[in-house]
Each structure stands twice: as C-alpha cells, then as structure tokens.
C-alpha positions as CSV (number, residue, x, y, z in Angstrom):
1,X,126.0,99.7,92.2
2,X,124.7,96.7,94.6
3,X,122.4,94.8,93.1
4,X,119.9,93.3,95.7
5,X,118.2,90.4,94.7
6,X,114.5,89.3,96.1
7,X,114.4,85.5,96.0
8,X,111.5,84.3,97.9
9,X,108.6,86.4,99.1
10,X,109.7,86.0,102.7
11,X,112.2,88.2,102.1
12,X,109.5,91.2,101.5
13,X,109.1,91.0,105.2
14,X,112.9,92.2,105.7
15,X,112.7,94.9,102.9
16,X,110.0,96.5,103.8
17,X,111.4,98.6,106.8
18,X,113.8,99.3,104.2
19,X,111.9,100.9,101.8
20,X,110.1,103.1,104.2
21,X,112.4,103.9,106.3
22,X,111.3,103.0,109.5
23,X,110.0,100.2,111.4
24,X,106.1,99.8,110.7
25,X,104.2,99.4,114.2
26,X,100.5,98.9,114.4
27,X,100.0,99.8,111.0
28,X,98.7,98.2,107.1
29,X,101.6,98.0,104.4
30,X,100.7,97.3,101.0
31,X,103.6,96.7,98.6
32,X,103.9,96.4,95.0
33,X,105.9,94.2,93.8
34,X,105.3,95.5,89.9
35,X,108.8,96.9,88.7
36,X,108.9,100.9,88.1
37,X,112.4,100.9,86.3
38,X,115.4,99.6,85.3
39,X,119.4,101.0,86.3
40,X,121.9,101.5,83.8
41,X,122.1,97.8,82.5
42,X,118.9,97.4,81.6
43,X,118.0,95.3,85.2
44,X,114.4,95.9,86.9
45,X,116.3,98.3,89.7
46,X,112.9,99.2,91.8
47,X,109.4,97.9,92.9
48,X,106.7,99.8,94.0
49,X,104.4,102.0,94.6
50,X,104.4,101.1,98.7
51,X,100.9,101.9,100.9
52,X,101.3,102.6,104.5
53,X,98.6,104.0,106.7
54,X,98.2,103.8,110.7
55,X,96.4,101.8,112.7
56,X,95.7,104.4,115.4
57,X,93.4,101.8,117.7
58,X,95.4,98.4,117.0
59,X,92.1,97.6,114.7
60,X,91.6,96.9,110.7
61,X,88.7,99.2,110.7
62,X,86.0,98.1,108.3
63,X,86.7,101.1,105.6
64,X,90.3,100.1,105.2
65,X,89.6,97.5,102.9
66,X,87.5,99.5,100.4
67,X,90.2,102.5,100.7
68,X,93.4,99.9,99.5
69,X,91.3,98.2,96.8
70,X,90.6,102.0,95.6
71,X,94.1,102.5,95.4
72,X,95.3,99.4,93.6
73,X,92.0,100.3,91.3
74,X,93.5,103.9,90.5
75,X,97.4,103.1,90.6
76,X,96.9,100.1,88.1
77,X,99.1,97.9,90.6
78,X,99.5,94.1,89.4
79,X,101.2,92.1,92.3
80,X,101.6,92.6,96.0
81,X,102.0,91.8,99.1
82,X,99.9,92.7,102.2
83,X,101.1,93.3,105.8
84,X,99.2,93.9,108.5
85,X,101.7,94.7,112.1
86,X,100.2,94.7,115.7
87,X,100.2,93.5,119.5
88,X,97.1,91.0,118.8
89,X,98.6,90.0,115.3
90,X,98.0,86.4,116.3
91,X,94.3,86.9,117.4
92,X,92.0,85.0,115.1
93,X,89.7,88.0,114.6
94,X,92.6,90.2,113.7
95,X,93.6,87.7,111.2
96,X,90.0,87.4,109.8
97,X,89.6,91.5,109.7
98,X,92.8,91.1,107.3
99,X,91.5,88.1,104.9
100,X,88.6,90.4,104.1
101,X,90.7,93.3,103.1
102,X,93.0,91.5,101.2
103,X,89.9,89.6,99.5
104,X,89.4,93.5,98.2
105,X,92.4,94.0,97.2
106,X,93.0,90.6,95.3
107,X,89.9,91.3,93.1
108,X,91.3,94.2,91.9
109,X,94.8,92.7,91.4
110,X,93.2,90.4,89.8
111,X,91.0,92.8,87.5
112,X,94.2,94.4,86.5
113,X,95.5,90.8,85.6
114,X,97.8,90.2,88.9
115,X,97.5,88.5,92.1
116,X,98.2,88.9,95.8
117,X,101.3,86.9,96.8
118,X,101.5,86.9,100.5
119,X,99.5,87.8,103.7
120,X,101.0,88.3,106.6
121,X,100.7,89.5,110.2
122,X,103.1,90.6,112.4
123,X,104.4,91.6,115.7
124,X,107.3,92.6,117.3
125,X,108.8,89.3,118.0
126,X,107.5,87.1,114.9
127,X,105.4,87.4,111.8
128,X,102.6,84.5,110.6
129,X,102.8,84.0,106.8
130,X,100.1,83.0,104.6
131,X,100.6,79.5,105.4
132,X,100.2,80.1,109.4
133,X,103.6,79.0,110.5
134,X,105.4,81.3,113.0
135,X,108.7,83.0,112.3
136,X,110.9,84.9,114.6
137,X,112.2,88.3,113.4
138,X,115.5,87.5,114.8
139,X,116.3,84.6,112.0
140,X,115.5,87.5,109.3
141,X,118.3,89.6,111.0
142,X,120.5,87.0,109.6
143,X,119.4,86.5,106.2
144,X,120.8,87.6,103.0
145,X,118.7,90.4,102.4
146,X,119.3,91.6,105.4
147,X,123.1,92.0,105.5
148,X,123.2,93.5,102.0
149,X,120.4,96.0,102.9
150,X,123.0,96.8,105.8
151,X,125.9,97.0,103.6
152,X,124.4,98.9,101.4
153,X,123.6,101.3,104.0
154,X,120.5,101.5,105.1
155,X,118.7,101.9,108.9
156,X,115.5,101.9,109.3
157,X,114.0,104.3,112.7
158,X,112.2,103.1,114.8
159,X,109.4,105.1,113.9
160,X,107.6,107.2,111.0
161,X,109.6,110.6,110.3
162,X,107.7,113.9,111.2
163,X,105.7,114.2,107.6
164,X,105.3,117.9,108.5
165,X,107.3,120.9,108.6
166,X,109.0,122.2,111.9
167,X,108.2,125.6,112.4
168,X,110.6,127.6,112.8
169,X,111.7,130.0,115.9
170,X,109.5,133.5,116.9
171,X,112.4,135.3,116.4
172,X,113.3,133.4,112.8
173,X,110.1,134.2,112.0
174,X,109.8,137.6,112.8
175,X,113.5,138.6,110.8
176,X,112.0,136.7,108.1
177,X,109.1,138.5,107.7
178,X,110.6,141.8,108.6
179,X,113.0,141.5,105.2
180,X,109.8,139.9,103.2
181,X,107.9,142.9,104.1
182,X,110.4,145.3,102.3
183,X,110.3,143.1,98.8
184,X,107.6,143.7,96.6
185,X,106.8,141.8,93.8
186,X,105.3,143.7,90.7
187,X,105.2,141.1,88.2
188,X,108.2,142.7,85.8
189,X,111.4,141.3,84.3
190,X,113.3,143.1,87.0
191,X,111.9,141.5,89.9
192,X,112.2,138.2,87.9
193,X,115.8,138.9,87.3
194,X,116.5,139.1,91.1
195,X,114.4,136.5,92.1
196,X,116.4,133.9,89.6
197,X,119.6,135.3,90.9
198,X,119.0,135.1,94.4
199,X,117.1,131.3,93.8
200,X,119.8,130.7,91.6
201,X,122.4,131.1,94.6
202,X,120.4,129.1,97.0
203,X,120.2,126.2,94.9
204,X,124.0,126.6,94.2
205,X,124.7,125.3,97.8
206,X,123.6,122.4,97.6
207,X,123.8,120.3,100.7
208,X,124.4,123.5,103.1
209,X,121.1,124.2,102.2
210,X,119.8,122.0,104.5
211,X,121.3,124.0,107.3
212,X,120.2,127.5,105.7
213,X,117.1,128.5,107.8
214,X,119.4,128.5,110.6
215,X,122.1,130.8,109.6
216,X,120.2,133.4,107.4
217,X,116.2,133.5,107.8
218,X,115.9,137.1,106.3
219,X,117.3,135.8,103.0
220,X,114.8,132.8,102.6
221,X,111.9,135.3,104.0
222,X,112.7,137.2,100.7
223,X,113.5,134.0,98.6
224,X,109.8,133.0,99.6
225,X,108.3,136.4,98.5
226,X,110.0,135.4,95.0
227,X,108.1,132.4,94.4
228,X,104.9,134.3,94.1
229,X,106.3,135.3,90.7
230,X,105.2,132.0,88.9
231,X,108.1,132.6,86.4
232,X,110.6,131.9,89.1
233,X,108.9,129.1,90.8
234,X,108.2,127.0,88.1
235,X,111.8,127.5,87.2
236,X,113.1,126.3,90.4
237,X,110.8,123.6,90.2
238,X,112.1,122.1,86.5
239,X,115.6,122.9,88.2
240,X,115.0,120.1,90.6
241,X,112.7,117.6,87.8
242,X,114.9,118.1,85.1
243,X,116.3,114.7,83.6
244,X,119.3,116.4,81.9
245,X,120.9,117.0,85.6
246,X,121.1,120.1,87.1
247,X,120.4,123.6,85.0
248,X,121.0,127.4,85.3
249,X,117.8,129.2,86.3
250,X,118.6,131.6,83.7
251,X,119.1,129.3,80.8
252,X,115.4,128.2,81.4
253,X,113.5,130.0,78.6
254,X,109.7,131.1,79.5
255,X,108.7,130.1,76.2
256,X,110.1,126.8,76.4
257,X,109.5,126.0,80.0
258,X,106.0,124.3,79.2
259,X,107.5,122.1,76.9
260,X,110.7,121.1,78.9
261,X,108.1,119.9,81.5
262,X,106.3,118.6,79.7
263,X,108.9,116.2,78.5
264,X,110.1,115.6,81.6
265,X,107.3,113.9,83.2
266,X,108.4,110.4,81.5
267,X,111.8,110.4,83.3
268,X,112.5,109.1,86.8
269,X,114.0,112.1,88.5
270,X,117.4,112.6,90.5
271,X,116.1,111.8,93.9
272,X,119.1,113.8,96.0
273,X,118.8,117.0,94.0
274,X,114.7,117.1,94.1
275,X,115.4,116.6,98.5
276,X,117.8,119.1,98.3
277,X,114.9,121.8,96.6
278,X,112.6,120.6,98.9
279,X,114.8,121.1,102.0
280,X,114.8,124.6,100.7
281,X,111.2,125.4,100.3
282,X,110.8,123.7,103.1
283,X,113.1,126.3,105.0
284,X,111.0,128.8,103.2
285,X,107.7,127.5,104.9
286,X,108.7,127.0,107.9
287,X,108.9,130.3,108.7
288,X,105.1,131.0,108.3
289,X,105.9,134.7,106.4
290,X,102.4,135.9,105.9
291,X,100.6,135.0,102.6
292,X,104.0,133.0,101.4
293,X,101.5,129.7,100.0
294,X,103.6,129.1,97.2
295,X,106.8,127.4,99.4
296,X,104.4,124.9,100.3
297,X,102.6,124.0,97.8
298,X,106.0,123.9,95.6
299,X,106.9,121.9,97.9
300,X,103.9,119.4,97.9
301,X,104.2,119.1,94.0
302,X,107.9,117.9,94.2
303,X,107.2,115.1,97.8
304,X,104.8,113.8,95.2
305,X,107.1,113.6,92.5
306,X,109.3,111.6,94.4
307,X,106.8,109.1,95.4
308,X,106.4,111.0,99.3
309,X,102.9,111.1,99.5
310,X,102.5,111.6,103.4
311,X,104.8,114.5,103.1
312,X,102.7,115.9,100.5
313,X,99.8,115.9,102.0
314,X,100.8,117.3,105.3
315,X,102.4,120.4,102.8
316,X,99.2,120.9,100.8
317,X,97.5,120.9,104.0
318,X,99.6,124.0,105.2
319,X,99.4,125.5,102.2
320,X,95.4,125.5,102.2
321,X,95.3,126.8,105.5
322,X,97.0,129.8,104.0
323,X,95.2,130.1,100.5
324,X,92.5,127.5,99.7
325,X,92.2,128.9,96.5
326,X,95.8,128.8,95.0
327,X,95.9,127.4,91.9
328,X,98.9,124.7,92.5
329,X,97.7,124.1,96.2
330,X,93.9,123.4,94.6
331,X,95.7,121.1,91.7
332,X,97.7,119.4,94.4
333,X,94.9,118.6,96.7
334,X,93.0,117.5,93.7
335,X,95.8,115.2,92.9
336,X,96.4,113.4,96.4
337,X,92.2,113.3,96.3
338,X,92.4,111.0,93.8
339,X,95.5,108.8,94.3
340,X,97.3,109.9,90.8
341,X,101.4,108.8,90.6
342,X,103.7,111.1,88.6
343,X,103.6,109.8,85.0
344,X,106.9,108.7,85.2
345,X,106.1,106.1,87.7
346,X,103.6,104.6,85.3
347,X,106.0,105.1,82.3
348,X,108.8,103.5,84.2
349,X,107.2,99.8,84.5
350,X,106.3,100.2,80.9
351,X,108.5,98.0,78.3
352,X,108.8,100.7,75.6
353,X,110.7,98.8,72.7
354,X,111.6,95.6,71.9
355,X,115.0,95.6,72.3
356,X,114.0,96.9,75.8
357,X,112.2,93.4,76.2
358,X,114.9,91.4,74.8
359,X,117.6,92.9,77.0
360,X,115.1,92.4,80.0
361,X,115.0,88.1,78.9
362,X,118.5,88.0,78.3
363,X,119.7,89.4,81.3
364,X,117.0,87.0,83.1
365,X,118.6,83.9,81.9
366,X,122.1,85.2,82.9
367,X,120.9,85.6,86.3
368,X,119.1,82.0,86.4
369,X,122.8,80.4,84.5
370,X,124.6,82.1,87.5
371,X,122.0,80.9,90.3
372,X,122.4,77.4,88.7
373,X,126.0,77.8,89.0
C-alpha cells in the first residue's frame, strides 16, 4: 500500500481534486482534516468527511455560510480547511463574502474543540492562501503530493460526474418492463427463493455487471420486480455492507439479518464491492419499470454508505418521484435532511482502546525519527 503523507497544509490544495474526483470550478470545498480510520498497521489511512456545493452565479450567496456551519454542527467535524474556487477569486469582495463564512464555520469548529487551518481562494491559474501571497497551480504539479497522487493512480476530470442515473433506451425500457410485467411477487418463500437465486447470480459477476443493462434488460426488469420482496433486498444490501467480505444470499438468515446489520454499521465497508451493487441497482433504475421504487432507494441507502452524498440525493430524488411514501425512500430523505454520516464514519475516528492509542504514538515517533533522518 502507498502511504501518502500530508506535510503542510498547502498540500490540501493538491489533494483535494483528488479526493473528489474532479477539478472543483466555481464552487465551496470544505474538508475535514479529522482522521476516519486507520489501514492495516494501525496508521490514520483517511480524512474526511469532504463538502462540495456549486456556485451556480460565481457568488458566495449569503445562506452558504449558515448551511456549512450546520453541517460541521451535525457531523461533529474538528479541523478543516476551506476553499472557495472562481474567475473573481482575487476580488476583495469575494474574499470578504468568504471570511464571513468561514467566521461560521470556525465557531463551530471551535465549539466542537477544533479550528479552521486555512482559507483559501482560487482560480484557474493560482490560488491566495490565508496569508494573501499568490501561488501558481503549475508549481503544485511538481510537488510531492502530487507525483505520488499520480503514481498512485489517480486523475481527476475536469468536471463533476453525472450524480444521476442515465436512463436507459425506449426500447431497453420497454423489454424490461414487458418481462417485469409477467413476474408477480406474492410475498411467499417461493418467490423469495427465486429472487435470491436470480440476485444471487447477478452479484456473482462482479465487474460485468457494470455492462449488464446493455446485454440483458429483461433480466434486470425482473431482478427489480424482486426487490419489492424486502427479504431479498435487504439481503442484497448486507451482501454489499458486510465486513466479513462477500456472502451467499442464501446463507443470510431472516432471523439474523437485523442483527448482522446491526453489527455492521461500526465497520468501514469494502468500497469496490458496495460500487459494484450499486452499478447494479443502478442498472435496475435506469430502466424506469413502472412502480420498481425499491432499486433506487436501495441504491440511495448504499451512495450514502460510502460517503456519496450527491449521488444519493439525486437517487432518493427519483425514488420519491415514484413513491413518496416508501418507507426506505422516506428514511433516506429523512437522513440526507438532516446531514447524518453512516455510523461507521463516526466510529472510525474514534480511538476505541488503549493499545489502539499507543500504537497510534508509537508509529507517530517512527515517522518523525525517519523525517529527522
């Protein structure tokens, strides 16, 4: 595993593309530098959460400010830094628009015993710090954290992802819900039964099920007609949660599957296999079958799991234009409402034991011998 180290705040400028993916233009960044877990030797491994939000005229409009310091309020954040990107970046008033938000956010940093590090503004040539000097993008190309973000192979876009969910083709559409139409779902162990197989098969092909939709919409029109049995969606949703790595729809037991989720909302889950279920319910979605709210919203639940907030919101949205009143798309929207993270984020940053602690200090002063080396 690379281990990227953060050495000076500066360097938060070149990450942040990083962690989102894509290069931020006229838009508000807030990122947490608390630490939500460690990797297999015991070293912090990952900051966050990370805010970002568009700024649609160019403008810090005056409701932004109350909005972030809500968030750090309800997400408990400690530290961050604030970014503010945009043509008039260097204008005075822009500038000003920005110490006012970040004078909100810093009081509730500091109410949650933190403090802001850095404020920054940029363009898309330079970037002003905190301490008003001008820096040019190009000499962060050639810094450190640069080239191992590179070599570790990430490349940001140039812009945000689609959040949403491409519909699919009129005639994908209309096989799908031609083969839904001849499936119906009565609630017994039979139906169950198939619905687990036939889940149980689409999970199996893991990364080709990104390519699914394409090559058999029928088969997803019915797999999305299975998910209305709750038996077989929340099994396919531990599937993808589950911290013991990937398990057998069938050797989920209804009695136990409260419990097992139960349990695993402490554990950071397997990123890859959670995008690979989504990709699938996605697929299921995307071909709009009538009444099918559950693809959605099961879809929504697991985006937020992983931290995708924009994504889930853009999924709860479809799903509530189908059924406003389903009981996961109602919990989800409740959810987003209120800013809640998955309780493994908050676990995550949490130093459980001692021994925990201790390994944390020594591997601290390791690092600081090795830096002085």
């Amino acid at each position: 595993m690379n281990v990227i180290k953060i050495r000076h705040l500066d360097d938060m400028l070149i990450l942040i593309p990083h962690l989102l993916g894509y290069y931020p233009h006229n838009r508000l960044v807030l990122l947490s530098l608390d630490y939500r877990g460690s990797d297999a030797t015991g070293r912090r491994a990952c900051v966050g959460p990370i805010a970002s939000i568009e700024l649609p005229r160019g403008k810090l409009e005056a409701d932004i400010g109350p909005g972030y310091a809500r968030l750090v309020r309800r997400t408990g954040i400690r530290d961050a830094v604030l970014v503010a990107y945009g043509k008039n970046a260097a204008d005075s008033a822009f500038r000003c628009d920005l110490e006012e938000i970040a004078r909100l956010v810093q009081r509730e940093l500091r109410a949650n015993g933190g403090e802001i590090f850095g404020v920054y503004t940029a363009d898309e040539q330079s970037w002003i710090g905190s301490d008003g000097r001008t820096h040019l993008w190009e000499e962060g190309k050639s810094s450190t954290i640069a080239a191992a973000m590179v070599y570790s192979g990430s490349a940001p876009a140039d812009r945000p992802p689609d959040a949403g969910i491409r519909p699919a083709s009129s005639k994908e559409q209309t096989e799908a819900a031609r083969a839904a139409a001849k499936v119906h779902i009565a609630g017994s162990k039979t139906h169950t039964k198939e619905g687990l197989a036939l889940w149980e098969s689409l999970l199996a092909r893991k990364e080709e099920a990104l390519n699914i939709r394409f090559s058999n919409p029928a088969l997803l029109g019915v797999a999305g007609v299975y998910l209305t049995d709750s038996y077989v969606r929340d099994r396919v949703l531990y599937h993808a949660i589950c911290p013991a790595g990937e398990i057998s729809l069938a050797q989920i037991e209804q009695e136990n599957l409260q419990m097992s989720m139960a349990s695993s909302t402490m554990v950071r889950p397997h990123v890859n296999r959670v995008e690979r279920v989504i990709a699938l319910l996605d697929a299921c979605a995307s071909l709009d079958v009538p009444g099918q709210v559950d693809s959605p919203a099961a879809s929504a639940y697991l985006c937020w799991w992983i931290g995708s907030n924009t994504r889930a919101a853009a999924r709860v949205a479809l799903a509530a234009h189908i059924n406003p009143c389903h009981s996961l798309t109602t919990l989800m929207m409740s959810t987003l409402e209120r800013g809640l993270m998955p309780p493994w984020m908050n676990w995550a940053g949490e130093d459980t034991t001692e021994e925990h602690r201790l390994r944390e200090e020594e591997l601290w002063e390791e690092d600081r011998r090795n830096e002085a080396a």
